[in-house]
Structures are given as structure tokens and as C-alpha cells.
SERO-4910 file (N, C-alpha, C, O; in steps of 0.05 Angstrom, whole numbers):
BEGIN
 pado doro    nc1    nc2    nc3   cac1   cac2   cac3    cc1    cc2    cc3    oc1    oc2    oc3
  Unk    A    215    -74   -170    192    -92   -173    175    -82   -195    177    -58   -202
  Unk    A    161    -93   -205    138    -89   -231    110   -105   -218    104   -119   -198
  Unk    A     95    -94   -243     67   -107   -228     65   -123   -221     59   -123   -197
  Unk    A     67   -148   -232     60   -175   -215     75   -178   -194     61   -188   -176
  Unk    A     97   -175   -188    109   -168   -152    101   -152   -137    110   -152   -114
  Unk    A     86   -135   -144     71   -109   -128     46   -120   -124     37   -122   -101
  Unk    A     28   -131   -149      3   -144   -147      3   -166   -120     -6   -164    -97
  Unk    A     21   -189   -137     20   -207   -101     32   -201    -81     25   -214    -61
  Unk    A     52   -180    -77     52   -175    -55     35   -155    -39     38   -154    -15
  Unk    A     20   -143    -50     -7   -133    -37    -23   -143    -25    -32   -143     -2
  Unk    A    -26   -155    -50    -54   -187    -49    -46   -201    -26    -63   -203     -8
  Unk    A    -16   -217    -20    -12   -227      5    -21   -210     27    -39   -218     42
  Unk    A     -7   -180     31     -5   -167     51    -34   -162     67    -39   -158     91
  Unk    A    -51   -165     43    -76   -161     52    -91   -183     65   -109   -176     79
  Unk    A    -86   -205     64    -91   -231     68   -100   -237     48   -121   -245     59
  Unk    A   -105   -241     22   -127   -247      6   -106   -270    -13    -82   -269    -17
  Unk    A   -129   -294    -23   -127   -307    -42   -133   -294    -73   -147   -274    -75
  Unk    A   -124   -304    -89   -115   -295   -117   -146   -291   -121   -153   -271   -132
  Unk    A   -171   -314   -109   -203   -322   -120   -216   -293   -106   -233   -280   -117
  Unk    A   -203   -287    -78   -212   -272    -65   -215   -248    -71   -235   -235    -67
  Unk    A   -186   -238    -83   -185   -207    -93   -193   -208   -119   -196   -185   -127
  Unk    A   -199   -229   -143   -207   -229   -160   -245   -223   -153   -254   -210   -172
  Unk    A   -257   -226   -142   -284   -228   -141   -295   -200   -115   -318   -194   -109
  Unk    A   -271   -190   -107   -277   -159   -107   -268   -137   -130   -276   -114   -132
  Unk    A   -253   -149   -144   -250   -131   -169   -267   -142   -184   -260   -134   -206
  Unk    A   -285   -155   -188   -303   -171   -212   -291   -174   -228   -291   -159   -247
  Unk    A   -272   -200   -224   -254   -209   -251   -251   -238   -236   -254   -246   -213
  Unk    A   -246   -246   -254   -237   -284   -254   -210   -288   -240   -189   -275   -243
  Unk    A   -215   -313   -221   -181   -315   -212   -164   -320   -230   -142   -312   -223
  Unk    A   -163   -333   -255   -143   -342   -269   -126   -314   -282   -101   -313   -286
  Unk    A   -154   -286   -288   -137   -262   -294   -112   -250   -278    -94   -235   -287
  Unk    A   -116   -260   -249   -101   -246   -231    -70   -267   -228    -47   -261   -228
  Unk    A    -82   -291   -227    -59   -320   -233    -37   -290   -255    -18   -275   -251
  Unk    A    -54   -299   -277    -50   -294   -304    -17   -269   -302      6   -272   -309
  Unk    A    -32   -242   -287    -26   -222   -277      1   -218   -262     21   -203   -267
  Unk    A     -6   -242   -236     22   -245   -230     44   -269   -231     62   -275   -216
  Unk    A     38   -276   -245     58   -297   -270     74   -281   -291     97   -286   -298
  Unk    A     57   -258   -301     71   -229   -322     56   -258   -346     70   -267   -363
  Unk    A     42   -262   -343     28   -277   -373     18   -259   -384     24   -255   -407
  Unk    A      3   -245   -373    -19   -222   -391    -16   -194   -376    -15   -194   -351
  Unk    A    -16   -170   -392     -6   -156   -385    -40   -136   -376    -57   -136   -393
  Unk    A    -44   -125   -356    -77   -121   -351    -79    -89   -363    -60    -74   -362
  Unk    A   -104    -82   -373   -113    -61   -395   -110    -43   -360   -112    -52   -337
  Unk    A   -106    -19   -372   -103      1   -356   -124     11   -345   -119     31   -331
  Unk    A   -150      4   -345   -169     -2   -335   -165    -15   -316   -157     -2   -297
  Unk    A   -167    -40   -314   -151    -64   -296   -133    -49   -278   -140    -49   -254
  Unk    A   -108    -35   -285    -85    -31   -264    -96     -2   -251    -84      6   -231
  Unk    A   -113      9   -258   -128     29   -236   -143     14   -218   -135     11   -195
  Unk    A   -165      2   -225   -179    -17   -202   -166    -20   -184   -170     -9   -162
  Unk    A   -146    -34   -189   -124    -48   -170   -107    -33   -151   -100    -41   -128
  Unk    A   -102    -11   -162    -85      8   -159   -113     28   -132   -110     28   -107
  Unk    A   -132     40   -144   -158     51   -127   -165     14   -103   -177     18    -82
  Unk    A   -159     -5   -107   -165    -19    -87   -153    -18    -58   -161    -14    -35
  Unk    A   -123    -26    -74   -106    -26    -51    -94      9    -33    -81     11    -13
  Unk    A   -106     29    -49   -103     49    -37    -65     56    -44    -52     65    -24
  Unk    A    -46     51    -76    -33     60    -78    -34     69   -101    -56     67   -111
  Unk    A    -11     81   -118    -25    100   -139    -14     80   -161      0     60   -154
  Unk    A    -19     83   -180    -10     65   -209     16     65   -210     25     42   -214
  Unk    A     35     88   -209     60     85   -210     68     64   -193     81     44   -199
  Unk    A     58     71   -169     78     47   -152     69     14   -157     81     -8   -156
  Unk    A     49     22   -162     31    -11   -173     50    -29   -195     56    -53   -194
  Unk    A     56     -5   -216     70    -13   -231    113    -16   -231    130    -24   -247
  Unk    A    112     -6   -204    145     -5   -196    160     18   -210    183     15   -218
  Unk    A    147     39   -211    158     63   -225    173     75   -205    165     77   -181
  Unk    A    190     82   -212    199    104   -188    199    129   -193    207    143   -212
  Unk    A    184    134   -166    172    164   -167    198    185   -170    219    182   -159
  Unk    A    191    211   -190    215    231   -187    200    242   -164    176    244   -159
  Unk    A    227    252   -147    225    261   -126    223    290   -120    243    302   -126
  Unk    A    204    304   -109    192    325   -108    198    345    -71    201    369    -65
  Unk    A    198    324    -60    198    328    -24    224    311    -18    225    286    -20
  Unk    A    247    332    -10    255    327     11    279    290      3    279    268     15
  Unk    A    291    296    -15    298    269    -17    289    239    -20    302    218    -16
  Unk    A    268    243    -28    252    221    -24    240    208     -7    226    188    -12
  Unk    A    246    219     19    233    212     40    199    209     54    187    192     67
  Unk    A    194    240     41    160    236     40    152    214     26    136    200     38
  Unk    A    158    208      0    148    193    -17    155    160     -4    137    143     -7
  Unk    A    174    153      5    180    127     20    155    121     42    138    103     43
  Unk    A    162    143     58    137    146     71    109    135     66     99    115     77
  Unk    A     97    154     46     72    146     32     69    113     25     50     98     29
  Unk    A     99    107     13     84     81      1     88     56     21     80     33     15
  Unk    A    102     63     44    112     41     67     82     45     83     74     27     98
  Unk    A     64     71     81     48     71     91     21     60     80      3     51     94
  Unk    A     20     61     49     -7     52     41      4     20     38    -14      7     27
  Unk    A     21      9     44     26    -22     40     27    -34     72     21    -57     77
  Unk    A     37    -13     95     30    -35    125     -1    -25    130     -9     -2    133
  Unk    A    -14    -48    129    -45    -44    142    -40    -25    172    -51     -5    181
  Unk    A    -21    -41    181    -17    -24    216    -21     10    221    -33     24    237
  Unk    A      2     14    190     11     30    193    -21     53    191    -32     68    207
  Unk    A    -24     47    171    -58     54    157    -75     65    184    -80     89    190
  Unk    A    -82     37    197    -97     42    212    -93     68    237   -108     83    249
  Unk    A    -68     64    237    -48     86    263    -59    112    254    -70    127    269
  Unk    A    -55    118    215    -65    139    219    -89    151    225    -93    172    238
  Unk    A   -108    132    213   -136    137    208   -141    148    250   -159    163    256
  Unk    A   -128    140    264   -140    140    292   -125    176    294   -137    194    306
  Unk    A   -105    180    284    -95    200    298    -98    223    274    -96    245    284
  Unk    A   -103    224    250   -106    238    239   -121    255    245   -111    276    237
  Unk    A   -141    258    256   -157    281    270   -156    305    298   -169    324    308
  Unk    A   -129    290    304   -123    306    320   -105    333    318    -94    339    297
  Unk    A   -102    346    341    -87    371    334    -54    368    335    -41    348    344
  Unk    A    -42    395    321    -14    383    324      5    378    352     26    366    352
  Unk    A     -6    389    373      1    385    399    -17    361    408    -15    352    431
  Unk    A    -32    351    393    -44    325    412    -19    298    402     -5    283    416
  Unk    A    -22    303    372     -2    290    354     26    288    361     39    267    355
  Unk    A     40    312    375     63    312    386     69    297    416     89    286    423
  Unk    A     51    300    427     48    285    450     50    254    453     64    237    465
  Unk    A     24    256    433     28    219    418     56    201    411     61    177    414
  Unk    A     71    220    402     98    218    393    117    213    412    132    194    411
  Unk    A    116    229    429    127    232    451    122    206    470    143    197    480
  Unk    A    105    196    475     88    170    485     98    152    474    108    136    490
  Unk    A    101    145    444    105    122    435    135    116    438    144     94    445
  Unk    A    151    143    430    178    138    439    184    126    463    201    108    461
  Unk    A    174    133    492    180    129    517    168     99    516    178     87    535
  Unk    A    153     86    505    138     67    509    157     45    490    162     24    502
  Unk    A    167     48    465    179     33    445    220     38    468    238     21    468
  Unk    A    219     61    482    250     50    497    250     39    523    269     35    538
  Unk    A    216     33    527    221     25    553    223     -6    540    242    -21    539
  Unk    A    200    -11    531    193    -38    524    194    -56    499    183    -77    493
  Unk    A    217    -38    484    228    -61    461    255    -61    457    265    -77    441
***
């Protein structure tokens, strides 16, 4: 994927209209139209905003693929399956503060809970 497939599919994921996420970035909807059509290519200025909005980094904004540093690429899959499901997001923000035995427990829970009931 490249930007404008990363751009709207964000933009969808988030719920937002093209007018909507244009007027929290202070830019015009037609720039973002513009954007993900691949009409105009946005000043790198522009693809940080965007990139600092949605909470992923420029590379992935832009469909780069990351060289892989951890583990096969796995951490890094991770990261970006996580800054793109809102769900996922929120899961951490609740458990992130806990300890690693509260965290393991948690785990432990969700498993027994996801084989009883899905």
C-alpha cells in the first residue's frame, strides 16, 4: 500500500469523513480528496501531521516496509496491527499499567474466555 491507501484507510478506520479529518488537521477537504486519489503528492510537513495524528509513524503512512530489527518481523506487525485497530489501542491503554503477573493473568483469562465462548 502507499499513502493514499494508508491515508483512507485510516481515515475510514477512524470513522471520519475526508471534511472531518481535513478540519482537524487544518487543511481543506479537497487536499485530502486530492491525497487519496495520489493527485497531489502532500509536503512532508503534511505526511507527519497525519502520520503524529493517527498515532503511526511516516514509514508505515507511506507503505514502506520496515527493515526488520526484532524477531522476524513480528514485533513490528504487531505495532502496526496495533496503532490501526482502535480496539486493539484501547486494550492497551487499560492494561498497560499493570504488573507483569497482573498482565499474565489477564492473558490467561482471555484465553479461557475466547475457548469457552467463541
Amino acid at each position: 500500500m502507499h499513502l493514499r491507501e494508508n491515508l483512507r484507510l485510516l481515515r475510514k478506520q477512524a470513522g471520519l469523513t475526508q471534511a472531518e479529518l481535513a478540519k482537524k488537521l487544518h487543511m481543506k477537504q479537497y487536499a485530502i480528496s486530492d491525497y487519496e486519489l495520489g493527485r497531489v503528492e502532500p509536503t512532508l510537513q503534511v505526511v507527519s501531521n497525519i502520520a503524529d495524528y493517527f498515532h503511526v509513524s511516516v514509514d508505515f503512512l507511506l507503505g514502506r516496509k520496515n527493515k526488520n530489527i526484532y524477531n522476524e518481523g513480528k514485533v513490528t506487525n504487531y505495532i502496526q496491527e496495533v496503532q490501526i485497530d482502535k480496539n486493539l489501542l484501547a486494550f492497551y491503554d487499560e492494561i498497560k499499567d499493570l504488573s507483569d503477573e497482573e498482565k499474565r493473568k489477564l492473558l490467561e483469562a482471555i484465553k479461557f474466555l475466547k475457548k469457552t465462548y467463541f
